[in-house]
C-alpha positions in Angstrom: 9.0 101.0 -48.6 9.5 101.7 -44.6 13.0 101.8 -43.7 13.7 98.9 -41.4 16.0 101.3 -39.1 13.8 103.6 -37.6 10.4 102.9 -39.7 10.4 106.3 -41.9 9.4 106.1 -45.6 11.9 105.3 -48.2 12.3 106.4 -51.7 14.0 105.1 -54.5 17.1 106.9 -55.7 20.5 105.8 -56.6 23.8 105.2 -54.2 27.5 104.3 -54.5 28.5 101.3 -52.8 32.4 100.8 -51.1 33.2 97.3 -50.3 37.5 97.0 -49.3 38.6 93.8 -49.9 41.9 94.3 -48.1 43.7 94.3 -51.1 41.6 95.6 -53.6 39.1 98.8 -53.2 35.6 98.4 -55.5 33.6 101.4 -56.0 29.9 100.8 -57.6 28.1 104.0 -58.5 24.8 104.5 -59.1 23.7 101.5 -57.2 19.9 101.0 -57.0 18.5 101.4 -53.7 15.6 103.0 -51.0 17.1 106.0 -49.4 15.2 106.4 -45.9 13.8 110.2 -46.1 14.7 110.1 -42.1 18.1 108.8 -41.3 19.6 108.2 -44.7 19.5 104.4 -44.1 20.1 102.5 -47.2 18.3 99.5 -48.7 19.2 97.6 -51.4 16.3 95.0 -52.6 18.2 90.8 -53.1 18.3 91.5 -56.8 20.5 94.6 -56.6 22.3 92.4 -53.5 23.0 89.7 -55.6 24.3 91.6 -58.9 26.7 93.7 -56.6 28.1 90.5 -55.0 28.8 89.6 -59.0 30.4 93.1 -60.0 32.5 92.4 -56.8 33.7 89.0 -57.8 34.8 89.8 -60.9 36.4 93.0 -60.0 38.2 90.8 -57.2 39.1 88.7 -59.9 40.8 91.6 -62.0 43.1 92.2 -58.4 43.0 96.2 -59.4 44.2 98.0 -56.3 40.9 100.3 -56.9 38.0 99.2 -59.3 35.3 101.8 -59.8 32.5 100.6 -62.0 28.8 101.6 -63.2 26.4 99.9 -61.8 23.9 101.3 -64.9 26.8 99.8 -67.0 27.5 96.2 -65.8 24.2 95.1 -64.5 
């Protein structure tokens, strides 16, 4: 996969994902992804988009003040 920032190649590998929801702080780790071997841009394919958008949901749901969760776990 080309990295849609600066064009370099992208390899799969694994992230954690941060998403503040004011409130609530939800911490996703090993999230899927294409890590760009040139400037570390991250790209998450719609599947993985779309199940992290879940995870968030229902951890905003819970209203925890910080939520971390396992991607590997949940998806």
């Amino acid at each position: 996969m080309k990295c849609m920032k600066c064009g370099a190649s992208a390899q799969k590998g694994f992230t954690t994902s941060v998403t503040d929801l004011q409130d609530c702080l939800v911490i996703v780790r090993n999230v899927p992804c294409f890590k760009c071997s040139e400037c570390n841009e991250i790209i998450y394919t719609g599947d993985v988009i779309q199940q992290l958008e879940e995870i968030i949901a229902s951890a905003k749901k819970l209203m925890q003040e910080i939520s971390i969760i396992d991607y590997s776990k949940v998806a």
